[in-house]
C-alpha positions in Angstrom: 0.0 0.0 0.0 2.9 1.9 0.4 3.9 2.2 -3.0 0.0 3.2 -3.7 0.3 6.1 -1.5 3.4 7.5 -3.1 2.0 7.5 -7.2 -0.6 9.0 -5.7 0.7 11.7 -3.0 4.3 12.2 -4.2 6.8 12.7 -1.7 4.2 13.9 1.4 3.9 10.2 1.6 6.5 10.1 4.1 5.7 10.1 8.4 2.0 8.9 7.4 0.3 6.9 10.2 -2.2 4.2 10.1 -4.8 6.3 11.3 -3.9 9.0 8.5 -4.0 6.3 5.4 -7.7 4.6 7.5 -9.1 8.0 7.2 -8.1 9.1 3.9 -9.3 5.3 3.2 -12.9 6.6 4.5 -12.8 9.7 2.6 -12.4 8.1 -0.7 -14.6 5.4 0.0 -17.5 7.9 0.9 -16.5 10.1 -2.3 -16.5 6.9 -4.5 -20.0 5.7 -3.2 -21.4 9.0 -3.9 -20.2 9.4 -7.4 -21.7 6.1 -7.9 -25.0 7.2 -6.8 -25.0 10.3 -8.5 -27.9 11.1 -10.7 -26.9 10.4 -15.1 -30.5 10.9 -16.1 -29.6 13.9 -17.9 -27.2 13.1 -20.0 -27.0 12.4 -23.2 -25.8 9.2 -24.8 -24.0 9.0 -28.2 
């Protein structure tokens, strides 16, 4: 997961806790399930 963290946050990746990589965890797993769920009924197909 390390190596995840760094392609994705650079060189900040370094002196990140547990509890900082659980929360961002939470926080992208709440973004993801609301993009999801959002609402496509008005757009247009090709």
């Amino acid at each position: 997961m390390k190596i995840a963290f760094k392609s994705l946050l650079g060189k900040q990746t370094k002196g990140l806790s547990a509890n900082n990589v659980s929360q961002f965890k939470q926080e992208w797993e709440a973004k993801y399930d609301q993009w999801c769920k959002r609402d496509l009924s008005n757009l247009r197909s090709a």
